[in-house]
N, C-alpha and C positions, 0 to 999 in steps of 0.2 A: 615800714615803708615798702615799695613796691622791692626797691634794690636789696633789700636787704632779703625777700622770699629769694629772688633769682641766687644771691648771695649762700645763702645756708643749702640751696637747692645744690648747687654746685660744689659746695664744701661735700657737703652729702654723696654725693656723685666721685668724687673723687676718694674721698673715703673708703665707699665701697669698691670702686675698683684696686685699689691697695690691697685691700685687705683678701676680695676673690684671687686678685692677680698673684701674689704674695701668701696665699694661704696662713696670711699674720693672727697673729693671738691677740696683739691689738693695736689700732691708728688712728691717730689725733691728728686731723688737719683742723690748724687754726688759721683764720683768717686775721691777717695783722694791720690790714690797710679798709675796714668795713664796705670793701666792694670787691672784695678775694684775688685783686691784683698784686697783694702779697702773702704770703701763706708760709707756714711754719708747718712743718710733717714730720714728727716720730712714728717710724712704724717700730715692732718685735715680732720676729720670725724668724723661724727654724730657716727659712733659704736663704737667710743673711751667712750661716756658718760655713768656715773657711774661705769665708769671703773677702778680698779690700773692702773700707771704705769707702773706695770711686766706686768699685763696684755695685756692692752696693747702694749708692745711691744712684745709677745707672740703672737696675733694676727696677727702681720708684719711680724714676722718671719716664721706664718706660710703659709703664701702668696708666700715667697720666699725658701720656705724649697731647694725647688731641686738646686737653683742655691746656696744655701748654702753648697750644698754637694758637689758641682764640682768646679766652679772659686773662687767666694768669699770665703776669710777668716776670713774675718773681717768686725762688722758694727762700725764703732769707734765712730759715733754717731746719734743715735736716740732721735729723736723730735717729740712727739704725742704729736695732740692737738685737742681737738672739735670744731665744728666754735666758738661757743663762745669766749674760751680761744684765740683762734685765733686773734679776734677780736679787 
């Protein structure tokens, strides 16, 4: 369906900005409401270390600030991890 291009289009969009913003090894954003008004993001990346966890997800969220202000409502869950922890 239509929503669902606009859908993946966006997940995609956000993805990418993660991962340039973040210079991450790798990001999963899943959409968990099939119209990306909730979404679940693991990033891994080296700028997560020595980092908090608000922290770090402070960082993500500011990768995706714009799409925060219009589609998404919600990230229901966030997963940051450095390769290590990754590992």
């Amino acid at each position: 369906g239509e929503g669902n291009n606009i859908t993946s289009a966006l997940v995609e969009q956000m993805r990418g900005k993660i991962a340039e913003g973040l210079e991450a090894d790798a990001v999963d954003v899943r959409d968990e409401s099939g119209n990306a008004r909730h979404v679940s993001i693991k990033v891994v990346s080296k700028a997560f270390e020595g980092k908090s966890s608000v922290n770090r997800q402070r960082m993500v969220y500011k990768c995706i600030w714009m799409e925060l202000q219009d589609q998404v409502h919600a990230v229901n869950e966030m997963v940051t991890l450095t390769p290590e922890e990754a590992s």
